[in-house]
C-alpha positions as a LaTeX table, in Angstrom:
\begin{tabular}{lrrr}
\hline
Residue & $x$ (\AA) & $y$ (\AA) & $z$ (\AA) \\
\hline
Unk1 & 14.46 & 32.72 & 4.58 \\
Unk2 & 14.41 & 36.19 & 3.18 \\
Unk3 & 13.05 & 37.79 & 6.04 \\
Unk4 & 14.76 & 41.01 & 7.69 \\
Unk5 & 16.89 & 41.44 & 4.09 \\
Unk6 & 16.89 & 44.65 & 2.38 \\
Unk7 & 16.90 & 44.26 & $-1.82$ \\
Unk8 & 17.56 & 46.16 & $-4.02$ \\
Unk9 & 15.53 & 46.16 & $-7.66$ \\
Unk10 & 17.29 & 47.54 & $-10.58$ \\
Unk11 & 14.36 & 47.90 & $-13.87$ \\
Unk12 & 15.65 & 48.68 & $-17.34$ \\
Unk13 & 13.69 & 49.76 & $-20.66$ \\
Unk14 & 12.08 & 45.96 & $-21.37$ \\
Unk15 & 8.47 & 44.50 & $-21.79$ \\
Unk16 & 9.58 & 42.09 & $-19.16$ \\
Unk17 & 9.37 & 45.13 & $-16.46$ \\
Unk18 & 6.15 & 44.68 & $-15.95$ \\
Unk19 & 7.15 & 41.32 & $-13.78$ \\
Unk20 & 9.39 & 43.07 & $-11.50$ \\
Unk21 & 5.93 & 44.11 & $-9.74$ \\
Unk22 & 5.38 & 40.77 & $-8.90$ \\
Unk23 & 8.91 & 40.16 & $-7.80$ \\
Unk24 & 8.58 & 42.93 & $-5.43$ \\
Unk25 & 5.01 & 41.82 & $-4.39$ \\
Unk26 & 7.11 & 38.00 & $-3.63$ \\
Unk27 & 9.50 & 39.52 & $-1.75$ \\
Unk28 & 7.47 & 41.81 & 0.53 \\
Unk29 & 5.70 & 38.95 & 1.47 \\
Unk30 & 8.70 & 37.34 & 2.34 \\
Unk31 & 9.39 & 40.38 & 5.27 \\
Unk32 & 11.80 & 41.84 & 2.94 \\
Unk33 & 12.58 & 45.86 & 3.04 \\
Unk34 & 12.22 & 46.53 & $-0.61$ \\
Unk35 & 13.70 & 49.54 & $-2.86$ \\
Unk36 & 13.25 & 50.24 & $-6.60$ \\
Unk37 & 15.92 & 52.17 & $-9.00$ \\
Unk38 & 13.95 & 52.36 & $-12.56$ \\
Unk39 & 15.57 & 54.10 & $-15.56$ \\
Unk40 & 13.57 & 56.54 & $-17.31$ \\
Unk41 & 12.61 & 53.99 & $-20.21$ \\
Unk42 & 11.58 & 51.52 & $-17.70$ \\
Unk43 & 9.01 & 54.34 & $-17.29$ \\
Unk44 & 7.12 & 53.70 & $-20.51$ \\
Unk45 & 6.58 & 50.23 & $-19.25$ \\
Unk46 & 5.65 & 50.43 & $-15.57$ \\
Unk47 & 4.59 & 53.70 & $-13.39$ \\
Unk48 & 6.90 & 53.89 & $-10.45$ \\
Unk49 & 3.45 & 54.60 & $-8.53$ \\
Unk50 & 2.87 & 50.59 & $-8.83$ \\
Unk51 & 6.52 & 49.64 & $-7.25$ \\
Unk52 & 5.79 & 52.26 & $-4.22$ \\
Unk53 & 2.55 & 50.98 & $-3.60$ \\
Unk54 & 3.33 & 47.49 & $-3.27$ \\
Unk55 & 7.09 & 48.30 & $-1.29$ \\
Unk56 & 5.66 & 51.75 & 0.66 \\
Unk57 & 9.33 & 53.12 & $-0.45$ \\
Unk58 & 9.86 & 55.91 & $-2.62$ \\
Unk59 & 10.47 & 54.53 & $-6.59$ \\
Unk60 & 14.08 & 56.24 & $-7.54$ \\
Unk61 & 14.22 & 57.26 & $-11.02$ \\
Unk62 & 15.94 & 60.88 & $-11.30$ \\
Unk63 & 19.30 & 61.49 & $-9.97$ \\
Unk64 & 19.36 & 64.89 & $-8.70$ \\
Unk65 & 15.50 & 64.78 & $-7.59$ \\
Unk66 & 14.84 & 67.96 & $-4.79$ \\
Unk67 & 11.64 & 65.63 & $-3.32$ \\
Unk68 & 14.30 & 63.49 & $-1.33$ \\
Unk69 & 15.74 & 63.08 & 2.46 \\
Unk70 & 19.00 & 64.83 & 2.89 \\
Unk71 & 21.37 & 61.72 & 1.64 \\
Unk72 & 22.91 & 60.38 & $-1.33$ \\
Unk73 & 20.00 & 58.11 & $-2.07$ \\
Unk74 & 22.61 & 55.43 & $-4.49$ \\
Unk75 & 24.78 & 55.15 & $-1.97$ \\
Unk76 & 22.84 & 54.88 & 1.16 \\
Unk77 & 20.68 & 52.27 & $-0.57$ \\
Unk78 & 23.58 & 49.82 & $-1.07$ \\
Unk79 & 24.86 & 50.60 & 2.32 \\
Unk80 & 21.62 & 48.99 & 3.66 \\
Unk81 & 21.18 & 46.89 & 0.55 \\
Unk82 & 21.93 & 42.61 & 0.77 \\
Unk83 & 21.99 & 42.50 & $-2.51$ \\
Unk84 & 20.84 & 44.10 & $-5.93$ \\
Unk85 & 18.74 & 42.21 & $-8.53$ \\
Unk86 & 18.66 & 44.09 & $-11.80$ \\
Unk87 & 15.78 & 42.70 & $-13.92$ \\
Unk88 & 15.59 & 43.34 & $-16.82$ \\
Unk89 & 18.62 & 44.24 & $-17.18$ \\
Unk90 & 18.84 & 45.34 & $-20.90$ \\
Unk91 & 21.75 & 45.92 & $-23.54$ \\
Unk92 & 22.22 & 49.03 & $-22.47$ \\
Unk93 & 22.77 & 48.87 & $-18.49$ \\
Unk94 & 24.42 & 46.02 & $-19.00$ \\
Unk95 & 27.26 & 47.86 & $-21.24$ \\
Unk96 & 27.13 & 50.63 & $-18.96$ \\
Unk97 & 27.91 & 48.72 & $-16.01$ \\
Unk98 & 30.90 & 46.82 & $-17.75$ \\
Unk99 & 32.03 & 49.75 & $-18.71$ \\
Unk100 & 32.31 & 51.63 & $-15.62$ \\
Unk101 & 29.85 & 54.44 & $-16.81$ \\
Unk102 & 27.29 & 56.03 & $-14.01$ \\
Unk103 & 25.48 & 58.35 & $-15.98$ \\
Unk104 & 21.59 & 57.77 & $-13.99$ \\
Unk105 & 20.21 & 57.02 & $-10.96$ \\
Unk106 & 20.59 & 53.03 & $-11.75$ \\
Unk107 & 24.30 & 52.45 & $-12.75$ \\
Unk108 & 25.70 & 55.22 & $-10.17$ \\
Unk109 & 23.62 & 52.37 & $-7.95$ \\
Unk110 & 25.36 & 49.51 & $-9.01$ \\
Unk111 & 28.43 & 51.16 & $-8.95$ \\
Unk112 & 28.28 & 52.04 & $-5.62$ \\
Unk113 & 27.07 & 48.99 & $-4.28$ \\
Unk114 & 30.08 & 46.08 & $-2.83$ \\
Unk115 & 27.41 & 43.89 & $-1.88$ \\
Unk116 & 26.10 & 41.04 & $-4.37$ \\
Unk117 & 24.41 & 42.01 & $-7.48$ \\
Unk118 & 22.61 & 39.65 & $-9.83$ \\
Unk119 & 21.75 & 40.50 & $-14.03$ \\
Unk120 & 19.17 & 38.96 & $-15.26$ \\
Unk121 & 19.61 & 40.03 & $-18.57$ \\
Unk122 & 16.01 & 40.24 & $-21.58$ \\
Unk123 & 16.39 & 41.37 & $-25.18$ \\
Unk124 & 15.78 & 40.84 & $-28.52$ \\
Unk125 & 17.76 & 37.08 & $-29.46$ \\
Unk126 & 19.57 & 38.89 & $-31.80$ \\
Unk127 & 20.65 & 41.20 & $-29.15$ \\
Unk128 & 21.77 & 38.89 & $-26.92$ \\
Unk129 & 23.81 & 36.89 & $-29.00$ \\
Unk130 & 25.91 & 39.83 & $-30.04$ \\
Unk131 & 29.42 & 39.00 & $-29.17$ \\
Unk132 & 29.61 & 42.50 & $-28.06$ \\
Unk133 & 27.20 & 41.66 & $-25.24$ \\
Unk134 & 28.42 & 38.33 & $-24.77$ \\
Unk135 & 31.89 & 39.92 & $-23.80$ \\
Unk136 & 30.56 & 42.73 & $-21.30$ \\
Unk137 & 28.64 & 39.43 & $-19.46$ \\
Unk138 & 32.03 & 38.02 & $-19.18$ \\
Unk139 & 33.59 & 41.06 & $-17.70$ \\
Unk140 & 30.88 & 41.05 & $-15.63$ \\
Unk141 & 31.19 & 37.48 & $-14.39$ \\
Unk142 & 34.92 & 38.14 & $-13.94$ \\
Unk143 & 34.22 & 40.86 & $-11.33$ \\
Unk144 & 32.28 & 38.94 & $-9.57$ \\
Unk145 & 28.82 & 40.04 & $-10.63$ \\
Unk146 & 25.93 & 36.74 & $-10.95$ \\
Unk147 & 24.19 & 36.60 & $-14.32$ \\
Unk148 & 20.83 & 34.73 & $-14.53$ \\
Unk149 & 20.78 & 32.81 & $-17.81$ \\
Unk150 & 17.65 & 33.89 & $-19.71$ \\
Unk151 & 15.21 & 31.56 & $-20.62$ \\
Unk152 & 14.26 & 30.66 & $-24.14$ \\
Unk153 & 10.66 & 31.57 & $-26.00$ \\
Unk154 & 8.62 & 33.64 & $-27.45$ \\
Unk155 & 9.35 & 36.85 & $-27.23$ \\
Unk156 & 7.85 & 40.65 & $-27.35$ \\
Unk157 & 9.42 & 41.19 & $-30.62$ \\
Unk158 & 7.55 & 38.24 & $-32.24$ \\
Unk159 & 10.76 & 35.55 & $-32.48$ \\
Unk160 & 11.39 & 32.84 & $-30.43$ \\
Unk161 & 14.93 & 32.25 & $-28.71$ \\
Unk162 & 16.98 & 33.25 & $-26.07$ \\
Unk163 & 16.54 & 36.23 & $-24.46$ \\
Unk164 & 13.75 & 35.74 & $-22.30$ \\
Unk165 & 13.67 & 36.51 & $-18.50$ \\
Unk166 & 13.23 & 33.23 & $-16.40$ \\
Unk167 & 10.03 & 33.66 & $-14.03$ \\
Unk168 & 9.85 & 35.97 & $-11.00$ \\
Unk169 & 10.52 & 32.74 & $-9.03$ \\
Unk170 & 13.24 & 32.09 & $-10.19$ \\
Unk171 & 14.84 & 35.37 & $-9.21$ \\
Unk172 & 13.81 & 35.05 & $-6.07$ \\
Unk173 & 15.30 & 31.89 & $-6.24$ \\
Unk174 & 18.76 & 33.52 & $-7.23$ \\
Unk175 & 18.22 & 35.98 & $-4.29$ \\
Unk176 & 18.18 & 33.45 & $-1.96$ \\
Unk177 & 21.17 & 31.04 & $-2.75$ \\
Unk178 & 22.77 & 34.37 & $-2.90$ \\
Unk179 & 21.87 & 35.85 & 0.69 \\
Unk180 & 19.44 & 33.24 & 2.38 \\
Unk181 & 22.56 & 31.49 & 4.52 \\
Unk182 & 25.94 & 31.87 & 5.93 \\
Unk183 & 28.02 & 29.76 & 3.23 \\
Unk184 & 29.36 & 27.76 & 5.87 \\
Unk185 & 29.39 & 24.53 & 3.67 \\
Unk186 & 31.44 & 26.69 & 0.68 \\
Unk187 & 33.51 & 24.14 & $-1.04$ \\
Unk188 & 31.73 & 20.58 & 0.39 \\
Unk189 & 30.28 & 18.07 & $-1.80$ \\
Unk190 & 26.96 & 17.15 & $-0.29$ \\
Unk191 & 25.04 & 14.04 & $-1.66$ \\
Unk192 & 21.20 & 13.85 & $-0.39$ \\
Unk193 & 18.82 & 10.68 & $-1.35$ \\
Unk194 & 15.61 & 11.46 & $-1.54$ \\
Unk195 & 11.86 & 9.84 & $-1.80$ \\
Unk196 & 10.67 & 6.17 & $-2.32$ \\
Unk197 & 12.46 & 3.71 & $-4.81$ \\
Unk198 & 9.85 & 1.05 & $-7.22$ \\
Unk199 & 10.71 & $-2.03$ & $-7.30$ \\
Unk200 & 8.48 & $-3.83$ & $-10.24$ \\
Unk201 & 6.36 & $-7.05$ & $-10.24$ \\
Unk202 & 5.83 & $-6.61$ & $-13.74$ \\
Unk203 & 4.65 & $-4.27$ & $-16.13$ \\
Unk204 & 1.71 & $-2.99$ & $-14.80$ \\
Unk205 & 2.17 & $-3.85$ & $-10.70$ \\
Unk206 & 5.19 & $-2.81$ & $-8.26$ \\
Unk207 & 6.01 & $-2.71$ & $-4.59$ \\
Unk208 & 6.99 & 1.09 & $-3.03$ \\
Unk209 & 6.17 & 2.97 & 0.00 \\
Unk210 & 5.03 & 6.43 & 1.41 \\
Unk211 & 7.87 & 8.40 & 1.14 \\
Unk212 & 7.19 & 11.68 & $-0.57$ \\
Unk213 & 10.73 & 13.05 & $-0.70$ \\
Unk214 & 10.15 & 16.38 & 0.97 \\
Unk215 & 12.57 & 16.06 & 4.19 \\
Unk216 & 15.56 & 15.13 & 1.18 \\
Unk217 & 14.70 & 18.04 & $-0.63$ \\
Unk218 & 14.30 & 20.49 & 2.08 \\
Unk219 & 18.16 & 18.85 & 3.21 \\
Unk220 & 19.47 & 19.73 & $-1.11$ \\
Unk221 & 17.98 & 23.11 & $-0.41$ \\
Unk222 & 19.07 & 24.01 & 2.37 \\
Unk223 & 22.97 & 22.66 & 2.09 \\
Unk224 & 22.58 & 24.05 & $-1.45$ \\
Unk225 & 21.90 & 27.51 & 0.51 \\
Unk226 & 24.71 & 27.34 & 2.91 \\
Unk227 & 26.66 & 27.20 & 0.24 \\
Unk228 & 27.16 & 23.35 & $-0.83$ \\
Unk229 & 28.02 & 21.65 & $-3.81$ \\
Unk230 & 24.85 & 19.28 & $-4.00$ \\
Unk231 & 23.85 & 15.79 & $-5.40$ \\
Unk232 & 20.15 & 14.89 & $-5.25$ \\
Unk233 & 19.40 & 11.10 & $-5.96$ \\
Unk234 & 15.37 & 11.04 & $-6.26$ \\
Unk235 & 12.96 & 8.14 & $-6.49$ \\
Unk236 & 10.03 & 9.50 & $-8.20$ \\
Unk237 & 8.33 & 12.33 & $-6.20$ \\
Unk238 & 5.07 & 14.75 & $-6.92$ \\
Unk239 & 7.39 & 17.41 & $-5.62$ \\
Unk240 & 9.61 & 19.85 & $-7.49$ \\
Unk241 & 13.78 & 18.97 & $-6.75$ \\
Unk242 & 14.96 & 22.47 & $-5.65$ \\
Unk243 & 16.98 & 24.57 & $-8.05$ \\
Unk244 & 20.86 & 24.87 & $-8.32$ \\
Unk245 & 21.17 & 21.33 & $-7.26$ \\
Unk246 & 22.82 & 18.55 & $-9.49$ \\
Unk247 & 19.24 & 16.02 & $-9.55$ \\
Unk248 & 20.08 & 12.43 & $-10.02$ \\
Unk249 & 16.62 & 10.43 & $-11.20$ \\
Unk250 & 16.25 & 6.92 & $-10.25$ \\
Unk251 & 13.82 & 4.33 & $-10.09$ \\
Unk252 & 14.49 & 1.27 & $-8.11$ \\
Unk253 & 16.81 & 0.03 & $-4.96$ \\
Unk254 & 19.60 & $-1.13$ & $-7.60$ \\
Unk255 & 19.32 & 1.65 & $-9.44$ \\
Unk256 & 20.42 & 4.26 & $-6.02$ \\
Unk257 & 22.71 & 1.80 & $-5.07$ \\
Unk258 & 24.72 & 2.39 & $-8.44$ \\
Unk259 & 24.04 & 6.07 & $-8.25$ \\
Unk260 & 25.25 & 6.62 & $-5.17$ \\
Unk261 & 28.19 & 4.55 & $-4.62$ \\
Unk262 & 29.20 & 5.78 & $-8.15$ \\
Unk263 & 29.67 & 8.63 & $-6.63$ \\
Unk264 & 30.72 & 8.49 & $-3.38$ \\
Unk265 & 34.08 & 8.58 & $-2.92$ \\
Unk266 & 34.38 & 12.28 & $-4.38$ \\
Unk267 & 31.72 & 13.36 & $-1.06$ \\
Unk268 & 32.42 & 15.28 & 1.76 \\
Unk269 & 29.13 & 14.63 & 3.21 \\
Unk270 & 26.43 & 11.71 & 2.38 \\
Unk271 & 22.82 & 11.91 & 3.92 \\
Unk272 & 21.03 & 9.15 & 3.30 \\
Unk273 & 17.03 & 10.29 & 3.75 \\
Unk274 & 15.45 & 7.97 & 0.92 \\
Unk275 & 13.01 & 5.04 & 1.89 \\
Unk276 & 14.78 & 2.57 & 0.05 \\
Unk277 & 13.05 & $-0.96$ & $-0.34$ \\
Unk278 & 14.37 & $-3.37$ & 1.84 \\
Unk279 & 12.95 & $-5.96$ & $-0.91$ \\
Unk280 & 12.42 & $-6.53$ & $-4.48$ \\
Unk281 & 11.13 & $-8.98$ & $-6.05$ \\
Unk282 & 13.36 & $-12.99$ & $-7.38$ \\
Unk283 & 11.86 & $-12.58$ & $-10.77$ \\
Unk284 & 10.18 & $-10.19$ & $-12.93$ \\
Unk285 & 7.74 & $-10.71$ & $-15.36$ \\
Unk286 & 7.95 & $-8.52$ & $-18.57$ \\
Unk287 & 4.12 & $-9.80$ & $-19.19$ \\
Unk288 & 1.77 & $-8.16$ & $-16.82$ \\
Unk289 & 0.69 & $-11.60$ & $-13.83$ \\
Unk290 & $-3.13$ & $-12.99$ & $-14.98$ \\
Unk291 & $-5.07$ & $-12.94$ & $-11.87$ \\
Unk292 & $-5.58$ & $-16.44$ & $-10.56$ \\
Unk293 & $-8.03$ & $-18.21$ & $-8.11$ \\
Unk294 & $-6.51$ & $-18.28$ & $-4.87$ \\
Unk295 & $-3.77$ & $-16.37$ & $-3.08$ \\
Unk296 & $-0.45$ & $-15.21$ & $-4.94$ \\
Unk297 & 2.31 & $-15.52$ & $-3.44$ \\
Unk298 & 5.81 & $-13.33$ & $-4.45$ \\
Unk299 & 8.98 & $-14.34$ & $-3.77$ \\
Unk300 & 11.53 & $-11.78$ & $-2.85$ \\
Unk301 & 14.89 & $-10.98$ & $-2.30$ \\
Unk302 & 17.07 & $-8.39$ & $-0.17$ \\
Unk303 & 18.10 & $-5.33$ & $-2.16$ \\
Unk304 & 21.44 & $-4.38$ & $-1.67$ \\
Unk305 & 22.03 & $-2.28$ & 1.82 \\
Unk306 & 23.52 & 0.93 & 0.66 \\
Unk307 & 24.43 & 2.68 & 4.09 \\
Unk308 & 25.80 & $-0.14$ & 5.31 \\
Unk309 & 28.30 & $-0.48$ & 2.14 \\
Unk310 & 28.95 & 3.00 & 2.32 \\
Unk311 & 30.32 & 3.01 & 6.15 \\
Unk312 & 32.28 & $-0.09$ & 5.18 \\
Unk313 & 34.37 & 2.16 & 2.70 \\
Unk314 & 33.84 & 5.21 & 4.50 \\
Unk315 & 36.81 & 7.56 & 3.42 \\
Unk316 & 39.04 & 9.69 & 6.05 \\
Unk317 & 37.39 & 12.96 & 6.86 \\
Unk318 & 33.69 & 12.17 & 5.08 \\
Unk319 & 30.62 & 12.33 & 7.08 \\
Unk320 & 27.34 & 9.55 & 6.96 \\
Unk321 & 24.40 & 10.02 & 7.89 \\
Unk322 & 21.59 & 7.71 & 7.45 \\
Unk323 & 17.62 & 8.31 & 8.23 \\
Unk324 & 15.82 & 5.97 & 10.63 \\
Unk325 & 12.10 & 5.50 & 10.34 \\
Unk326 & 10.65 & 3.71 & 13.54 \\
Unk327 & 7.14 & 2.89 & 15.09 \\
Unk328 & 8.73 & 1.46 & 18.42 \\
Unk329 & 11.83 & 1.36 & 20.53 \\
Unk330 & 13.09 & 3.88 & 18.24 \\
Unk331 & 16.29 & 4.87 & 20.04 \\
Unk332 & 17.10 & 1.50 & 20.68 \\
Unk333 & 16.60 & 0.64 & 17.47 \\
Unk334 & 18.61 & 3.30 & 16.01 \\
Unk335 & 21.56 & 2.86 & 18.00 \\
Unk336 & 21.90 & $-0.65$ & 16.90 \\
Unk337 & 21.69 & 0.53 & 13.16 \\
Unk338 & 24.41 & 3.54 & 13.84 \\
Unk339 & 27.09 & 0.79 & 14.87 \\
Unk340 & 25.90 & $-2.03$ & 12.22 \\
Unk341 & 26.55 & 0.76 & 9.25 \\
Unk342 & 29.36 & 2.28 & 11.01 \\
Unk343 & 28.36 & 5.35 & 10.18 \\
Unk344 & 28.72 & 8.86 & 11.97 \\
Unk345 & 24.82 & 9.49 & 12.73 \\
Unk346 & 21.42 & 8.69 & 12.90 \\
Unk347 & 18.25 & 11.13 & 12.46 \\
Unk348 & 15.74 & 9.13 & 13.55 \\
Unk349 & 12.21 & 9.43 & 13.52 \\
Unk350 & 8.68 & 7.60 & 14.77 \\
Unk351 & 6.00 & 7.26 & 13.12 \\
Unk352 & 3.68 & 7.54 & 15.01 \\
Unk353 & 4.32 & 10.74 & 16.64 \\
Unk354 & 1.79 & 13.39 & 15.87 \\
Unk355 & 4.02 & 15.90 & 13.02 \\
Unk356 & 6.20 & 13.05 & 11.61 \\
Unk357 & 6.42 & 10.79 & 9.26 \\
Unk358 & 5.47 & 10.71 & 5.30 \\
Unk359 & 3.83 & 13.19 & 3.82 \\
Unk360 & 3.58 & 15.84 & 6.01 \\
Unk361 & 5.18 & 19.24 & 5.68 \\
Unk362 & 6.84 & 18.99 & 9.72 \\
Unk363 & 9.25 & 16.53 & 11.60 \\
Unk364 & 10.39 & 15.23 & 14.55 \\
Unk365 & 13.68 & 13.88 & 14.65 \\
Unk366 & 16.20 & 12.83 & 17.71 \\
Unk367 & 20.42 & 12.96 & 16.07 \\
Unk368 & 21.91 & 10.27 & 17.54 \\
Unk369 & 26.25 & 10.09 & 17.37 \\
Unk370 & 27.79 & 7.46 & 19.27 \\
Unk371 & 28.13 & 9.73 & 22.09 \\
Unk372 & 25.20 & 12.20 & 21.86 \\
Unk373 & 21.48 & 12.09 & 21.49 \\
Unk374 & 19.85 & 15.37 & 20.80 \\
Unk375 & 16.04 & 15.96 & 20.41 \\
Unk376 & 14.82 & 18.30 & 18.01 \\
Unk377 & 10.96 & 19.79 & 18.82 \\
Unk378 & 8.45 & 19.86 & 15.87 \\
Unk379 & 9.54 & 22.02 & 13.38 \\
Unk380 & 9.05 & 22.31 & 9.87 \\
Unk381 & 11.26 & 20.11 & 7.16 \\
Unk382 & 13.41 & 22.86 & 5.94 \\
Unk383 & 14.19 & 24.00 & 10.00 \\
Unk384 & 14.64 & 20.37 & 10.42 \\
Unk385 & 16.86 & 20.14 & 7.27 \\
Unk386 & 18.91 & 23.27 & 8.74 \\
Unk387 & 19.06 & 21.70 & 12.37 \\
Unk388 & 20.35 & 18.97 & 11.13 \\
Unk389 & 23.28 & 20.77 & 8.92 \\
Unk390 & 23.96 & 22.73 & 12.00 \\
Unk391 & 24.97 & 19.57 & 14.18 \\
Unk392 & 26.64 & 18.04 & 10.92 \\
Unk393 & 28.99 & 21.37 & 10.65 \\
Unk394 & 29.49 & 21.59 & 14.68 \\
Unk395 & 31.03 & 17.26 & 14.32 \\
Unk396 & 33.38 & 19.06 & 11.47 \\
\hline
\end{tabular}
């Protein structure tokens, strides 16, 4: 989702410089264009030799250095620049930048760059907790620059706290809500079920299914991406919920219903994509069931049909979308359920097609309005997730 962007990485005087290598090994990979500012005390950490070997672009430390191409390197950086991620950003460049001082290669970067920029700040706890630091984040967040809360631990000093800078992933993760997407959904509340729900037998024994949540989360990412105000409600998955979304846990069918009609009205858009349980079981035992000679039998009960309630008090302007898992007659089949929820659209799927289906990493998926049907090709669950966002946005 990166690919084709050209970052910018800003390194300060901190232990935690040495991660920036891997950050700019992660993005590279990623088909980014890659270009490293380093202060002179981010020298004593890191040798600029490492961050041109991995990018193949010259490491700028000195302002005035002769050995250059006849530009002003900190400005024609941010003119090609996405974005700038300073990490570590220390104390120091973080005063300096609040300040309005461009005294080295670094800060006359950041002040020269209008597009986004993102501080990641690591000290000393003490350090960070100064109120004089505090305030020159807040001038910073004022203007419009993104800070990266840092993560709490053990740090080089030999204290434990805040202060700490979060994992190279999740900078890249802050790179890409910043520039992956057009922010075409700025200002919608999205709400995305995701995964299986348990419904319990007793202690021990339960009933569930396949799902393993991935198309729901690729659909939170990627509306978180474009821009989204997101609500994930998860059954219990083996996958990580993506970041920057808002992750409701649950457990059984009652237990979305009541999540998600709790908080329904205040959507703009509702995608249903969980495998909820159709069934649950009369009675549950709170002692785990002896085996017995002979067949058991259990006797269940419908859960309660969530879509279905949610098209009935659809509000003006909000959009439903429901998920539709089929192994036959699966356009039939999903028309009918499109008019029974009264809902805007289907994405349905078959099972049985080769690159659909649970657990896999692709999908294939026909969106089905009351007046259109449109096939999407296999593709994986985050192009899926975008497809579908695109066709949601084009009914808007």
């Amino acid at each position: 989702m990166l690919k084709g962007k050209t970052i910018v990485l800003g390194v300060t005087g901190s232990i935690a410089a040495y991660k920036m290598a891997n950050v700019a090994s992660m993005l590279v990979k990623r088909g980014c264009e890659v270009h490293v500012v380093m202060t002179k005390n981010a020298t004593n950490f890191i040798n600029p030799i490492a961050f041109e070997s991995l990018t193949n672009t010259k490491c700028l430390v000195e302002t005035f250095d002769r050995n250059f191409q006849f530009h002003v390197a900190h400005v024609s950086l941010t003119d090609k620049a996405d974005a700038m991620l300073i990490a570590p950003a220390s104390a120091n460049i973080i005063g300096k930048i609040a300040n309005g001082i461009a005294d080295d290669m670094l800060s006359t970067t950041v002040m020269a760059c209008n597009k986004p920029v993102i501080i990641s700040p690591a000290m000393n706890t003490k350090m960070y907790n100064n109120p004089i630091l505090q305030d020159n984040l807040d001038k910073l967040r004022r203007f419009g620059y993104e800070i990266v809360e840092p993560a709490n631990g053990h740090l080089a000093c030999g204290t434990s706290g805040a202060g700490k800078m979060p994992s190279e992933e999740v900078l890249v993760a802050h790179l890409e809500r910043v520039i992956a997407k057009e922010k075409d959904l700025k200002g919608k509340k999205v709400l995305v079920t995701a995964g299986p729900t348990i419904e319990a037998i007793d202690p021990v024994r339960y009933i569930s299914n396949h799902s393993s949540g991935k198309m729901g989360y690729a659909i939170a990412k990627m509306a978180m991406l474009r821009g989204a105000d997101v609500t994930l409600v998860t059954g219990k998955t083996a996958i990580e919920p993506p970041m920057f979304v808002d992750v409701v846990p649950i457990v059984s069918a009652q237990d979305m219903y009541d999540a998600v009609i709790s908080r329904s009205d205040e959507q703009d858009i509702i995608i249903k994509s969980a495998a909820v349980a159709d069934y649950t079981p009369a009675n549950v035992s709170d002692q785990k069931v002896k085996k017995k000679d002979g067949d058991m039998a259990i006797e269940l009960v419908r859960t309660k049909d969530i879509l279905k309630t949610l098209g009935e008090n659809k509000k003006e302007g909000q959009f439903l979308c429901g998920f539709s898992m089929e192994t036959q007659n699966m356009l039939e089949n999903s028309r009918a359920k499109l008019e029974k929820k009264k809902i805007d659209m289907i994405a349905a799927n078959n099972l049985k097609e080769q690159g659909a289906g649970f657990n896999t990493d692709t999908n294939v998926i026909t969106l089905i309005t009351k007046d259109e049907e449109k096939q999407l090709p296999k593709m994986t669950k985050e192009e899926v997730a975008d497809a579908l966002l695109d066709f949601i946005v084009s009914k808007n």
